[in-house]
C-alpha positions in Angstrom: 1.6 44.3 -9.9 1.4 40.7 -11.2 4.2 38.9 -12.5 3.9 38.9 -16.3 3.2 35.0 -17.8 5.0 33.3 -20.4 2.9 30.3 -21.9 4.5 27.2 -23.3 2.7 25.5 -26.2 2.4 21.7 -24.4 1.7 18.4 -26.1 -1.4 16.4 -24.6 -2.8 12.8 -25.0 -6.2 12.5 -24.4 -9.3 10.1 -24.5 -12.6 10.1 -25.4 -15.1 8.9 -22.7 -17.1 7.0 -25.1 -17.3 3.9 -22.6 -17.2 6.2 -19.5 -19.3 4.7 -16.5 -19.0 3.7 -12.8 -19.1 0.8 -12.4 -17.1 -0.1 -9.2 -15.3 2.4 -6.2 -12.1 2.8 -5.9 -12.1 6.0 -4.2 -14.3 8.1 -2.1 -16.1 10.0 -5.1 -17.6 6.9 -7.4 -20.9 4.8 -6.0 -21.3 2.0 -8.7 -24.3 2.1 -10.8 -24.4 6.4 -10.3 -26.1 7.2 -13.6 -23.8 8.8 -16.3 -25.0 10.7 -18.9 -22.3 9.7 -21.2 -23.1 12.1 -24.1 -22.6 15.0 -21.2 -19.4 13.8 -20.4 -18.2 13.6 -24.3 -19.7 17.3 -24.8 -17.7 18.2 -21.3 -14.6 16.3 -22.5 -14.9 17.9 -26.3 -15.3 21.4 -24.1 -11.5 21.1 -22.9 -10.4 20.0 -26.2 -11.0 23.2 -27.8 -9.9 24.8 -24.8 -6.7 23.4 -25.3 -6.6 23.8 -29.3 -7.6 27.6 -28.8 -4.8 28.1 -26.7 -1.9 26.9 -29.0 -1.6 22.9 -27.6 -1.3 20.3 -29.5 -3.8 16.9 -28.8 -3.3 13.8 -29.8 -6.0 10.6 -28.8 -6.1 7.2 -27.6 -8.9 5.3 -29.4 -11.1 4.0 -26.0 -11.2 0.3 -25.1 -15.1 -1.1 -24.8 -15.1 -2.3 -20.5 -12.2 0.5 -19.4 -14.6 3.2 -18.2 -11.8 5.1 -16.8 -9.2 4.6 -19.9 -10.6 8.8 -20.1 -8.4 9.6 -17.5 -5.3 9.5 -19.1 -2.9 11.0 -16.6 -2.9 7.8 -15.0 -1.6 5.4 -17.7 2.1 7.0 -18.0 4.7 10.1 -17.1 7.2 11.2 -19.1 10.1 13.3 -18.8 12.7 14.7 -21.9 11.1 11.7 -24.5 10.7 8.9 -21.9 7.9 7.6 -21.1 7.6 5.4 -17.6 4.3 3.4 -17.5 1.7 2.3 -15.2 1.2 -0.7 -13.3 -2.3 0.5 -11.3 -3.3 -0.5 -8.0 -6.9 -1.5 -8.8 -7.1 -4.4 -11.0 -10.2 -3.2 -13.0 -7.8 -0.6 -14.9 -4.6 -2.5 -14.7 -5.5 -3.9 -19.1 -5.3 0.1 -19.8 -1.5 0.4 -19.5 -1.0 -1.6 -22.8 -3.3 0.4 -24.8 -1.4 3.6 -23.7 2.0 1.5 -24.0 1.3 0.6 -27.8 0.3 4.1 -28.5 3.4 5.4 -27.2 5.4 2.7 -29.1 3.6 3.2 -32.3 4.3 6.9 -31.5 7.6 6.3 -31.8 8.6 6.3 -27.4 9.9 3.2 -25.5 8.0 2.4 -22.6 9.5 1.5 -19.4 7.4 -1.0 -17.5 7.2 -0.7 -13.8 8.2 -3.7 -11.1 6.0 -1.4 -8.0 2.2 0.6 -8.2 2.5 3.3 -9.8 0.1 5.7 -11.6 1.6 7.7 -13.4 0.9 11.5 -13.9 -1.7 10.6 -11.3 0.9 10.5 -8.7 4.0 11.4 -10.6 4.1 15.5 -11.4 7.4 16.5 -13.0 8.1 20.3 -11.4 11.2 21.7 -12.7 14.4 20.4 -10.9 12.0 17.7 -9.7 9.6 15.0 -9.6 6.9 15.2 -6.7 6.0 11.9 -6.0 2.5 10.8 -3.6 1.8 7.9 -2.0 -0.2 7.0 0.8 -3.4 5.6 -1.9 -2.1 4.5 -4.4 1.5 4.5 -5.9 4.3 3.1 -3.7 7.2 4.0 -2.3 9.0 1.7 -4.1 7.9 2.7 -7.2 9.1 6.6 -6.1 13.1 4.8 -6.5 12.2 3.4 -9.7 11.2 6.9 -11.0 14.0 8.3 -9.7 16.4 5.7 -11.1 14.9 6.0 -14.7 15.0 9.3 -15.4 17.7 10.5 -12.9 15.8 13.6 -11.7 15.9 14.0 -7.7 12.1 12.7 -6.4 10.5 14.0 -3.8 8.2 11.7 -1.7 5.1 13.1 -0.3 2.3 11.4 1.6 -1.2 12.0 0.9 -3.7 12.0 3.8 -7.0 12.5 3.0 -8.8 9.8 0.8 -10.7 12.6 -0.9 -7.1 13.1 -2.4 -6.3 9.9 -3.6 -4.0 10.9 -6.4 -1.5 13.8 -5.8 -3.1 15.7 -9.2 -5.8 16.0 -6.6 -4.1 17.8 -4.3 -1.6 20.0 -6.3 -0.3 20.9 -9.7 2.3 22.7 -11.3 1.8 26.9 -11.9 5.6 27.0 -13.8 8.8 26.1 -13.3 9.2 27.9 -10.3 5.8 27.4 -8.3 3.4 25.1 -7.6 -0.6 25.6 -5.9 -1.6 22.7 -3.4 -4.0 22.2 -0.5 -1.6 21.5 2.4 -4.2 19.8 5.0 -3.8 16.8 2.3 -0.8 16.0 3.2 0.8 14.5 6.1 2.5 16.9 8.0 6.3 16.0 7.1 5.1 16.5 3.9 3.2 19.7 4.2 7.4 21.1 5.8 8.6 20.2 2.3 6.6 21.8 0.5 6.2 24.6 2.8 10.5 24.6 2.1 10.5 24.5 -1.6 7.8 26.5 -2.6 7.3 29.6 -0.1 5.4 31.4 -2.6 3.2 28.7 -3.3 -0.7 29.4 -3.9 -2.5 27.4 -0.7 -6.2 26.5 -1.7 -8.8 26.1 0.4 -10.6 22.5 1.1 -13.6 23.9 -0.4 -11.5 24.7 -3.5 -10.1 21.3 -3.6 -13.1 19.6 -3.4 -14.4 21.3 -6.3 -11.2 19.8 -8.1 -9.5 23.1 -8.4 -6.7 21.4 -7.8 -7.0 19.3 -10.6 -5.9 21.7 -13.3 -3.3 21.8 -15.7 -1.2 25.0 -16.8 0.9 26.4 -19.5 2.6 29.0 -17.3 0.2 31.1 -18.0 -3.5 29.7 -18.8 -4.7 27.5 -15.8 -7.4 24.9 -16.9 -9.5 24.9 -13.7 -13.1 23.7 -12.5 -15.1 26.3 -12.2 -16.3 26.1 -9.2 -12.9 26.4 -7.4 -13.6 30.6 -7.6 -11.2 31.7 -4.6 -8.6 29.6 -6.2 -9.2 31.0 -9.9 -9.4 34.6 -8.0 -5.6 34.2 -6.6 -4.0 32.6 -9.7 -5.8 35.7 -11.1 -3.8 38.0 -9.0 -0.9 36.2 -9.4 -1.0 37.4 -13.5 -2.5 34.1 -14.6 -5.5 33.9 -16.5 -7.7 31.3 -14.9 -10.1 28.8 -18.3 -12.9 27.2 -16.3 -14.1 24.1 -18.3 -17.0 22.1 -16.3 -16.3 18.5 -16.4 -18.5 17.8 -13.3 -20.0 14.3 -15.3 -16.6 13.1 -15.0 -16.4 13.9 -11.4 -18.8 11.3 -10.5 -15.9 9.0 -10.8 -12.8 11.1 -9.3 -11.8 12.7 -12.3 -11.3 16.1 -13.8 -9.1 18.1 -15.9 -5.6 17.1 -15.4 -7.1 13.6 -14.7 -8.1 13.4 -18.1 -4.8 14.9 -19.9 -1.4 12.9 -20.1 1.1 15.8 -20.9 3.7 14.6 -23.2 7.5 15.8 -22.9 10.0 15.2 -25.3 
């Protein structure tokens, strides 16, 4: 029998993709000038809101900047552990101006804001996981920016090295079950990399590349509800098994620049 679930109410900051677009590449999945249909990708976006209220979280918003199409994903702007919050300095320069908008919304929220020296992007590629924090690199945050982490909120990191540019971002490659577990695609990692986590989490849930292209790994979950793409369905049928209880919510507009669920939701831990 499955193990039985426990969810956590969670705290998320979120923001509307009024000015959504793509408008340049920085990874595989955007071609500039795609069309968006930007009121598709508000309804989409509104979709996991009340996902998220009709489960017990709480949401708060970022009013969206006018020429930061991607200020929507808001994992990417900060990650914070037990109240602090460690910004974002991104490796593009087209997203770089949305780390202050996030930074005085955090101030005025009442958190200091630690500004990074190295690339880093945050929740993008900084996943707090327990004991932990799993830190990737390989795209987009550095190395360096892994020590800073782990010098500012004195919890052991774990470096990992994405692979495949599909995976850019490690929220693309993995996310946290619970305290205990974790789901990832190992072939997007290198394969040091795919030992560790092979080590820490032998009961992990291993998705397939189909899965992972559909985003599936891009989810976010209370320890018990996992807010998945729908389209990752061997993914959503294991976590299933496993005693959690899989919430598709379709944010395929968004995909057309990279982004998906847990791309879109800054979790806030205090």
């Amino acid at each position: 029998m499955p193990e039985t679930r426990v969810p956590r109410r969670r705290r998320f900051l979120v923001c509307e993709p009024r000015h959504f677009a793509v408008q340049y590449a920085i990874n595989p999945w955007m071609q500039p000038d795609t069309r968006v249909d930007v009121d598709l990708a508000q309804e989409q976006w509104q979709s996991l809101i009340r996902a998220y209220r009709a489960h017990g979280h709480a949401v708060d918003t970022v009013e969206p900047v006018p020429g930061l199409p991607d200020m929507v994903f808001a994992a990417n702007c900060a990650v914070s552990v037990d109240g602090r919050v460690f910004g974002s300095l991104f490796h593009a320069a087209e997203r770089r101006p949305e780390s202050t908008h996030y930074e005085t919304w955090f101030k005025a929220s009442g958190f200091d804001v630690y500004r990074p020296e190295s690339v880093c992007e945050g929740e993008g590629d900084l996943v707090p996981a327990g004991r932990y924090v799993l830190a990737g690199t390989g795209f987009r945050t550095t190395r360096e920016a892994h020590r800073e982490v782990q010098e500012f909120f004195g919890v052991p990191v774990i470096s990992l090295t994405l692979v495949d540019p599909y995976f850019y971002h490690l929220d693309t490659a993995l996310f946290v079950l619970d305290e205990n577990n974790i789901a990832y695609y190992p072939e997007a990692f290198s394969p040091g990399s795919r030992e560790v986590l092979r080590r820490l989490y032998p009961d992990a849930v291993l998705a397939t590349r189909e899965d992972a292209m559909a985003f599936g790994l891009n989810s976010v979950s209370d320890g018990l509800h996992v807010f998945i793409a729908p389209g990752a369905t061997a993914l959503a049928d294991q976590l299933a098994l496993r005693g959690y209880v899989p919430v598709p919510v379709d944010l395929s507009e968004l995909l057309k620049a990279g982004g998906g669920i847990k791309c879109c939701t800054q979790e806030i831990r205090s």
